[in-house]
N, C-alpha and C positions, 0 to 999 in steps of 0.2 A: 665706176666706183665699185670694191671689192663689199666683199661681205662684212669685213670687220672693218673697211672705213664707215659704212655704214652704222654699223651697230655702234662705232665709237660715237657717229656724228649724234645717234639720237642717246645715248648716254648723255653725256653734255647737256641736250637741252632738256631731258627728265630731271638732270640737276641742276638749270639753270630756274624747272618749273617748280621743283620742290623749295627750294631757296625764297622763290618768289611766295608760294602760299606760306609758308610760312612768316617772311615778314609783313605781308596783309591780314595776319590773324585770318584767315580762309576757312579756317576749319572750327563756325563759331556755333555755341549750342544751340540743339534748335526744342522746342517743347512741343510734344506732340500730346495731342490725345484720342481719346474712343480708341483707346487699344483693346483689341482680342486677339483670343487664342485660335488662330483658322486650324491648324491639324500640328499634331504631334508623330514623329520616324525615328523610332529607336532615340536616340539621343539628342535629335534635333530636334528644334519648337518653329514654326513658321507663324506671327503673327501680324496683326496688318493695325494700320496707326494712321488717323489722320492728323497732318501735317500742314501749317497756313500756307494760304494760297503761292505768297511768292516763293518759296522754299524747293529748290530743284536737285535732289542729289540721284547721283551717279550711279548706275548700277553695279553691284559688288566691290559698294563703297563700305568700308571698315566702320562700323559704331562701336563706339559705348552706349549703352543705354542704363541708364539710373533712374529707381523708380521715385516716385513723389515722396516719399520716408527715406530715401537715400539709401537705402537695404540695398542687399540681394544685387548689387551688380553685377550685371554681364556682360557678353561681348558678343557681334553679329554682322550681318553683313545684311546690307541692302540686294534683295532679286528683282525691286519693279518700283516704278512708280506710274499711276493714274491718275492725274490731276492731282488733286492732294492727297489721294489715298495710295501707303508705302507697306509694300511688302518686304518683312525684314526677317532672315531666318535668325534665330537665338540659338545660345548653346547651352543656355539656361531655363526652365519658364520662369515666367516674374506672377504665374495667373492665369485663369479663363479670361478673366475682364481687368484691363487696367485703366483708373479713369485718364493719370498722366504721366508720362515718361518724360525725359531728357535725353535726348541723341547728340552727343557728344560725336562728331564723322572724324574723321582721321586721312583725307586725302592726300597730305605730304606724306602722311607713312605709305599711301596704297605707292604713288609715285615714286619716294624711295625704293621699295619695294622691286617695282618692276625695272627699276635702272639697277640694282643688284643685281635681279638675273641676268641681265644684259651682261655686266661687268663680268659674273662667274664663266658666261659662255666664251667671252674675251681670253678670262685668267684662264680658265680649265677647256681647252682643244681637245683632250683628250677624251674629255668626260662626255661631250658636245658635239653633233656630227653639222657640218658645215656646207657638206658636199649640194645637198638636196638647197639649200640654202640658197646659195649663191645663185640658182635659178630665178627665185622670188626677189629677190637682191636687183637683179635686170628688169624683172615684171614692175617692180615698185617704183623704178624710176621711169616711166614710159607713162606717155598722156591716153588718154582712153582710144583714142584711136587705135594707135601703138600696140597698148595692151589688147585689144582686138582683135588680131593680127598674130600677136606672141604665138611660133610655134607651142602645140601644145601635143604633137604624136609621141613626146620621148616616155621613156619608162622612168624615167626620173621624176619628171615636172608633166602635169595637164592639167588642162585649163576649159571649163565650160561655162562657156560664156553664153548667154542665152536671157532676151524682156521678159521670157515667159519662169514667173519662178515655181511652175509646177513640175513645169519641165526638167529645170534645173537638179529640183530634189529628186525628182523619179530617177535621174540619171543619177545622182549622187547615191540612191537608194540601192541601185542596181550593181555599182561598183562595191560598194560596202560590203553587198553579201558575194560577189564574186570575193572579192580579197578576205575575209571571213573564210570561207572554203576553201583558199589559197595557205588558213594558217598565218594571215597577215595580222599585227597587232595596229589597231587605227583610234588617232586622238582626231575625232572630228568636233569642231569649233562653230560655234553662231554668235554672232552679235550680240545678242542679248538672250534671257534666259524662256522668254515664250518661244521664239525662233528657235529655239536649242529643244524645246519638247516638241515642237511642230516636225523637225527635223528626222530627231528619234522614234517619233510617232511614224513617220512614211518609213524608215529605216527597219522598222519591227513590222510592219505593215508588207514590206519587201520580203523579207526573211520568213515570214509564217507561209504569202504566198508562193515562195520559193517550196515547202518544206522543211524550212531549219527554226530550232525552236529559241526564240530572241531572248525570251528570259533569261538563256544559259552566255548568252553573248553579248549583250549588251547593259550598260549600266550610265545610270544619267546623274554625273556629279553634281550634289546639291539636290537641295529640294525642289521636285517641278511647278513650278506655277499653275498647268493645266492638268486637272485630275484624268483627261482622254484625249489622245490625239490621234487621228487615223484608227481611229476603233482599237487601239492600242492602250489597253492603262498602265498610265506612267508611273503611277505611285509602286507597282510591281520590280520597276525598272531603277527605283531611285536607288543609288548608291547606299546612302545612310540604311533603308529598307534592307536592300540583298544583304547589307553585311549582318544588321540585328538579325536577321532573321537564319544566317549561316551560325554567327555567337550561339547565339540560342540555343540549336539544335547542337552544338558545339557543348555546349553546358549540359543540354539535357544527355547525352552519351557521356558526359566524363560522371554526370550524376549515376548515369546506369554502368558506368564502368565502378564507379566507387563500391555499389551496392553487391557487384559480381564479385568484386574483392574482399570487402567483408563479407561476403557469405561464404566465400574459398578460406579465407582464414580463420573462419568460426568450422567449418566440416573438417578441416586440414587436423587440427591435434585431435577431434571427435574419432575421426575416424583411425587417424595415427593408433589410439586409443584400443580403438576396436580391433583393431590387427593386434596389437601386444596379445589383449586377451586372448582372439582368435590364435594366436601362437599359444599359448600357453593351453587353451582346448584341447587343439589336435597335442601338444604333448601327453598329456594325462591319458587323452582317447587312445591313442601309442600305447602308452601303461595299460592301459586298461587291457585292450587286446594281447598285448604280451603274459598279463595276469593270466585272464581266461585261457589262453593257449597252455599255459604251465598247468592250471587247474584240470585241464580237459587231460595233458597228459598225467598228472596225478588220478585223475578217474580212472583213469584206462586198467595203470598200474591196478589201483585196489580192485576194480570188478576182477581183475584178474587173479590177484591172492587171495580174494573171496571163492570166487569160484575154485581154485584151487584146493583150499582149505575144506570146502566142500565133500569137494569129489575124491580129497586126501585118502581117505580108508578104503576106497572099489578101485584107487589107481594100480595098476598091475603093482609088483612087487620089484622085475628093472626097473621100471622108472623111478617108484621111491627110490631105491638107491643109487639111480643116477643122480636124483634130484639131492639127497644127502649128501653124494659127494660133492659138489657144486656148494653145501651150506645149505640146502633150501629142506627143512624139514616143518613139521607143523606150529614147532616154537616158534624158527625164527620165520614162519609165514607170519604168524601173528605179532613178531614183532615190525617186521616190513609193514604191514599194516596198521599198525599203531602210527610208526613213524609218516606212512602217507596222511593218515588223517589228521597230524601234527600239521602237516605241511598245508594241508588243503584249507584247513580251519586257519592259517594263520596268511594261505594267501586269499579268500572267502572275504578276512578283515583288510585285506589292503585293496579288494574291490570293492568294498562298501567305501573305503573312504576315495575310491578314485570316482565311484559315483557320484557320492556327494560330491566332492569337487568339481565334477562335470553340472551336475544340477546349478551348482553354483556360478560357474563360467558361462554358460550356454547361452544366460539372457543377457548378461554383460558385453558377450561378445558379437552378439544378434545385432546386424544394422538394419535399421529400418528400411521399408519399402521405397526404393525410388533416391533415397541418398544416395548411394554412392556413384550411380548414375547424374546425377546432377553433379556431384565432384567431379568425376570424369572429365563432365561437360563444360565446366569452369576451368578445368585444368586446360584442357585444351584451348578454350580462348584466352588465357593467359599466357598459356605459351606461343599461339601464334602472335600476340603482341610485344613478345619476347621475353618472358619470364616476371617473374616477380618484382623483380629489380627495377625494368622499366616499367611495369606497370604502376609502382611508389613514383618513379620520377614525372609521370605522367601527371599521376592525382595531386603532388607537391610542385608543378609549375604551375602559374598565376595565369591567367587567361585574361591577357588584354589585347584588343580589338588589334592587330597585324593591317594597316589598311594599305598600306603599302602590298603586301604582300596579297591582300586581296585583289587589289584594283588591277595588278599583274595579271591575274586571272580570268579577267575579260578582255575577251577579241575587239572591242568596242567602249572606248568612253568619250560620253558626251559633256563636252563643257563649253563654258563662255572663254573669250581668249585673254579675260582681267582676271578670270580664276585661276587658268593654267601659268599666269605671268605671275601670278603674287602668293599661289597655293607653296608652301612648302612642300608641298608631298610630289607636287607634279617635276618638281628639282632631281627627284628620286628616280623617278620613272620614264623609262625610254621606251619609242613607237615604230612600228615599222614605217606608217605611210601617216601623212596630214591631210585631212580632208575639211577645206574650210568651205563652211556655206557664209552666203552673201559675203564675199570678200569685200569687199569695195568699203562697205559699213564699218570694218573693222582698220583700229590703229595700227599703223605700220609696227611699233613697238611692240605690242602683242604680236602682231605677227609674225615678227624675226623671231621673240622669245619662243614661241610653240615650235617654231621650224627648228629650230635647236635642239628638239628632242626626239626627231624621228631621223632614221639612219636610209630610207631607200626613196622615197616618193612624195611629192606633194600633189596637191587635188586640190586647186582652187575654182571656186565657184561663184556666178554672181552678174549683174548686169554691167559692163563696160562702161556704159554712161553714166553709173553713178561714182563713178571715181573722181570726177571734175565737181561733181554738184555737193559729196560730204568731204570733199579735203582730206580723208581720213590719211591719204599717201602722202599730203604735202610735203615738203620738205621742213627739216626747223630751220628757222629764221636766222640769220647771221648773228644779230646781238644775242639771243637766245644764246649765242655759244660762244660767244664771248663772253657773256656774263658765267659760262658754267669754267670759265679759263678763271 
């Protein structure tokens, strides 16, 4: 059997099982109480609710929860159940303490659900790598013997099969961080959401003692159940976590980008300001010096027709009358002299007034200690961020949480295989390699669904004997798919 008769057969019977919950009414309300609030992650709420005894639901089964005043609806998903006690994350809080809720589950929609991925991976080839697939495709139909046995050397498909499941994870631990330092993108998968931090926990555990730092490379979809695994804290690791905590520091830079802006556009016409003046300074100070320069040779002139005028009467008698003929006798010294002190006296007053005018400009055009140095300094990180222009476009887009584009950014995401199947976001996001812990535990439908999103390698792990003992590979059942015809 091919890969897409496969994925058809169990389409069919995901629609033959939704069909069915739904006309049993399956998904009927159930009344919980002794709610609390166990911890709060950026935007998620994780609280825990005991629940009557016969009451069994599914893990990363879809609720509503509606509080006792019918307020405040929100919407959640189940991460655990213990006996009666249900760990359920919210997107809402309803509270520290709430005495009673209603869990309203929605298992024909989780089912719906996961027979649409199936379907998209059918409808959309392109979108979908099928190659790595059709490996697991051959694994899923073999009895545990069989599967035993499955070569597992190719670079495509391996398989570690192994009772011991310490074993199992230190090898899985060990692969992680080789393909990590290969630059490999890896969607590694557990059963349920304690096995998924247990995992992540040897996986961070692998990488520190490797020397690589797991914080930067791994991240654990949803909120963890166990606050430490493998001396590893998970709550560091939780997706919702790494992202509030990038937003964050995201806001607080565009807060500090905002502030460098408004102080660049508050120094910007100050200082613009201060240059006019300072242009208009140094012109007058130009005046000024041209003044004095005319006045100094006005000086010159009169000591000179002074002293002349002087020594006029003991000057030999040629020279008088050289000096005559030339015009220059003691009238018109005295009138030359008149005329310079006209001059001097009326350029005297056009340096009094370019003084003042300097008096006047000098403190106007004075920038303060260390200003302009700071604009400088603004300028230039504005312009490394590209000017003006982008730096408005910057502070005028809206900053909502890209989680897509976050999750891209880790070498490593850890989830359950009911998340990756019915998650919207996982639709989005393509892997290099699949690395499933305890395969055997997990639905063959999840499992095609995950395999459908990595393009080179799969890594299945897990005890061979328990594939006969949880059915999880069975086949669906002939009516099963006649009923979905």
């Amino acid at each position: 059997m091919t890969g897409r008769e496969l994925i058809e057969l169990w389409v069919g019977s995901l629609e033959a099982e939704r069909i069915r919950l739904t006309e049993t009414g399956y998904d009927a309300p159930v009344v919980a109480s002794q709610g609390r609030l166990v911890h709060t992650t950026g935007g998620l709420h994780l609280y825990e609710f005991v629940v009557p005894a016969d009451v069994q639901l599914s893990i990363d089964l879809p609720v509503s929860v509606v509080p006792a005043d019918e307020a405040d609806t929100t919407e959640g998903i189940v991460l655990r159940q213990v006996g009666n006690s249900l760990s359920v994350q919210l997107v809402d809080a309803i509270g520290c303490e709430v005495p009673a809720v209603t869990l309203i589950p929605d298992q024909a929609g989780l089912v719906s659900t996961a027979a649409s991925r199936l379907k998209d991976i059918l409808a959309k080839p392109d979108l979908y790598h099928l190659g790595p697939t059709e490996r697991l495709v051959s694994l899923l139909q073999l009895q545990a013997i069989e599967a035993e046995q499955f070569p597992s050397a190719s670079s495509v498909f391996t398989t570690v099969w192994s009772d011991d499941r310490s074993f199992r994870r230190q090898q899985l631990g060990n692969l992680a961080m080789e393909l990590i330092r290969a630059n490999k993108r890896i969607l590694l998968i557990s059963p349920d959401h304690l096995s998924c931090d247990e995992m992540v926990g040897m996986v961070g555990r692998t990488m520190k003692a490797g020397g690589m730092n797991h914080k930067t490379w791994i991240t654990r979809y949803e909120l963890p159940i166990a606050s430490q695994a493998a001396a590893v804290d998970l709550h560091e690791l939780g997706f919702e976590a790494q992202m509030h905590q990038f937003y964050a520091k995201s806001q607080g830079n565009k807060a500090s980008l905002k502030h460098k802006y408004d102080r660049f556009r508050e120094l910007a016409p100050f200082l613009s300001q201060k240059e006019a003046k300072q242009k208009d300074l140094d012109e007058v100070r130009l005046l000024e010096w041209r003044l004095v320069t005319q006045l100094r040779d006005l000086q010159v002139k009169m000591a000179d027709v002074q002293k002349t005028l002087t020594d006029f009467e003991n000057l030999p008698l040629f020279q008088r009358l050289t000096m005559q003929a030339v015009g220059k006798n003691a009238a018109s010294l005295k009138q030359y002299g008149a005329l310079y002190q006209g001059q001097m006296d009326q350029l005297n007053n056009e340096l009094d007034a370019a003084k003042g005018r300097i008096q006047q400009l000098a403190p106007e055009a004075a920038v303060p200690r260390g200003k302009r140095a700071e604009f400088e300094e603004l300028q230039e990180q504005i312009a490394k961020l590209g000017g003006t222009k982008r730096v408005r476009e910057l502070l005028a887009a809206e900053e909502y949480p890209n989680r897509q584009a976050f999750i891209q950014n880790r070498r490593l995401v850890a989830a359950t295989p009911i998340r990756v199947a019915s998650d919207p976001l996982f639709n989005r996001v393509r892997f290099d390699v699949l690395m499933v812990d305890e395969a055997p535990r997990i639905a063959a439908p999840s499992l095609l669904a995950a395999a459908g999103l990595v393009r080179e390698r799969i890594v299945v792990s897990g005890d061979p004997r328990e594939i006969a003992t949880t059915g999880q590979w069975a086949m669906p059942q002939p009516d099963l798919r006649a009923a979905s015809r």
